[in-house]
N, C-alpha and C positions, 0 to 999 in steps of 0.2 A: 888745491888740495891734492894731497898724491894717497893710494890704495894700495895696501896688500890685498893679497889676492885671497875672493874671497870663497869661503869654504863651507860654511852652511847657507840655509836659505833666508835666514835671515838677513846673511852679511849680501847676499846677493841681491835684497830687497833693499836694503841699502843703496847699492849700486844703481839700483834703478832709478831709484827717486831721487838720484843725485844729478843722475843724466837729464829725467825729467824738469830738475829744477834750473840745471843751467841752460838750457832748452829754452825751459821759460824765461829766464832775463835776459838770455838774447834773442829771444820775439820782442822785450822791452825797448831794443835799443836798432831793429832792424827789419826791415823786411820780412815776409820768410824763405822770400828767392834767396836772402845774401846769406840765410841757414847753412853751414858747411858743417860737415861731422871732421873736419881739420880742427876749426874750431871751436864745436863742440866739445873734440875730444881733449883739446888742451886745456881749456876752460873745468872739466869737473878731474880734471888730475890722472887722465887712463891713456894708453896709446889708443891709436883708432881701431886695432884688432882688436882690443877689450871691448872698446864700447861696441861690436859688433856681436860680441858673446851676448848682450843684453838686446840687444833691436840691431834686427836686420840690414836695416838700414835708414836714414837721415828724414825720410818718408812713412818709417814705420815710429821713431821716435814721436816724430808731430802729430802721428792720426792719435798715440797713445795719450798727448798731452792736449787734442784739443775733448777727447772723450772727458777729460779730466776738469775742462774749465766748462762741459756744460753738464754733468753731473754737479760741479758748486752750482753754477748758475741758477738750475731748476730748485736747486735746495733753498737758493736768496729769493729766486722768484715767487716761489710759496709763500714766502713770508711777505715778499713786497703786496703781492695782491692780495691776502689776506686783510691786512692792515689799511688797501688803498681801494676796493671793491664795497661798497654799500649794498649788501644783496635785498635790499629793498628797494634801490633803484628800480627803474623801470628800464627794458630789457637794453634798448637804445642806452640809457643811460651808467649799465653796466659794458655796455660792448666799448662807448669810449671813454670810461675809467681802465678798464683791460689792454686798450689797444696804446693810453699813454704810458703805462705804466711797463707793458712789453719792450715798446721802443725805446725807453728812455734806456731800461736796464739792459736791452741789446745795446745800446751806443752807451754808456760806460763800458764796456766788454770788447774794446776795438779788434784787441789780439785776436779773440778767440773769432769773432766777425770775418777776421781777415782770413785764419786758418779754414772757415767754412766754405770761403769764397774760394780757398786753393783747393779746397776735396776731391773736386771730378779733375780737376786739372793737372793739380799736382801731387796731393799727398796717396791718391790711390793708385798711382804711378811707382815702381818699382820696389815693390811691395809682392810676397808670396802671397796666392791663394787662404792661405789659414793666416794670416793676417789681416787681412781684409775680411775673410770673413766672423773675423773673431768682433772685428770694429764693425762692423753690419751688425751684428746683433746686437752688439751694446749701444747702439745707435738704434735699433727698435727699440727696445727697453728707456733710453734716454725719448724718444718719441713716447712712448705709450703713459711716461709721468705728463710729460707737456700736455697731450692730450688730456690727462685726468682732472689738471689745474684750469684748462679751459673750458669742458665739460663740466666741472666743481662752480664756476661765478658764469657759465652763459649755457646753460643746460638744454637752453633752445638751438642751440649747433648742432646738437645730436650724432650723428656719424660725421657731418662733415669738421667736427673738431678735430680731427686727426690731418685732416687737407689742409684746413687752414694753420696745424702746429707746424708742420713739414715747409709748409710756403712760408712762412713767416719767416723761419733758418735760411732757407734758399735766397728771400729777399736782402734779410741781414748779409749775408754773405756777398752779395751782390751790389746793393749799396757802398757798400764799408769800400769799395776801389774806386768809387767816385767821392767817397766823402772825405777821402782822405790822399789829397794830389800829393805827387814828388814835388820837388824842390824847383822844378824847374818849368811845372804846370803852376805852382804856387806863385811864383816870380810873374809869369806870363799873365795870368788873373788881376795880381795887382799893379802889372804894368798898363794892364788895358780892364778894367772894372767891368765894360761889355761882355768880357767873355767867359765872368763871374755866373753869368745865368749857367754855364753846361757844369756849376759845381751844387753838388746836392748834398745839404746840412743832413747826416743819419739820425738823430731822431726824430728833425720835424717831417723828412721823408717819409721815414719809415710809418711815423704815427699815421701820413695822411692817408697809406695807402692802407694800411693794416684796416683803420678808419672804417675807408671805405669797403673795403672787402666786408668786414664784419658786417655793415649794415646792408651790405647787397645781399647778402647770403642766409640773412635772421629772417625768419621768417616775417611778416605784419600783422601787426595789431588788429 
């Protein structure tokens, strides 16, 4: 697609969510090391000076798109545990209805997984001050739902729902680059099956650790 230039703020809203969208299907199709604002920029139709008028830079593009996929996220997640939490359960019996149904809907969410796992490494890398701390804050605010939603079905967490909402992203983040080998860790696995144990499935991972966290940390009966 190619762009006139755009002149109210709408049209420049526009532009955003265009950058944002081609952004996002090429995390579909790629890494987010092999991420280039080359081509980025030829992909939503703008030279790369445009797309600079809109985000910084290639680092501040990604931090804006992944704020974007765990704003959906927390909105699906409400509904998944709503629908998948029995709060008549007994406490045990809500922490691992909560802890499958977290993991599960983290590992449908690999992109966004994977962008969590690049955060410290790479997307808060060349990036100005007031964008970083524009995504810090919306990143409390994306924290302080997660905390309400776990506080809402396990009320016996108390403060430490907010430790375990935090850790839970970090683990997501962190998984998600062993649950998902290159092509040439993949090869190497099914050349030799032995060496299939150092690969870790992301939701039965995630569930078991989440799992156990929950139950170390609830209080007893």
């Amino acid at each position: 697609m190619t762009f006139q230039r755009a002149r109210t703020e709408e049209q420049r809203e526009i532009r955003r969510r265009a950058i944002l969208d081609a952004a996002s299907a090429m995390l579909d199709e790629m890494p987010v090391t092999a991420v280039t604002l080359n081509e980025l920029s030829r992909r939503v139709g703008l030279a790369k000076p445009n797309v600079l008028r809109y985000f910084e830079s290639r680092e501040a593009v990604l931090l804006e798109l992944l704020d974007r996929y765990l704003r959906d996220w927390l909105t699906e997640l409400a509904d998944e545990l709503a629908g998948g939490v029995d709060a008549n359960l007994p406490m045990a019996g809500r922490a691992t209805a909560v802890a499958g149904i977290v993991s599960r809907s983290l590992a449908r969410r690999s992109v966004m997984c994977d962008l969590f796992g690049a955060q410290g490494s790479v997307l808060e890398h060349n990036v100005s001050v007031e964008v970083v701390a524009r995504y810090k804050r919306a990143s409390l605010d994306r924290l302080a739902t997660m905390t309400g939603l776990m506080g809402k079905h396990l009320p016996e967490l108390g403060e430490k729902a907010t430790l375990f909402s935090l850790q839970t992203m970090v683990l997501a983040g962190a998984l998600s680059a062993y649950s998902t080998p290159p092509p040439s860790l993949a090869a190497a696995y099914q050349a030799a099956p032995e060496l299939a144990r150092l690969h870790l499935e992301m939701a039965e991972s995630l569930n078991t650790a989440l799992t156990a966290t929950l139950l170390g940390v609830l209080p007893r009966d």
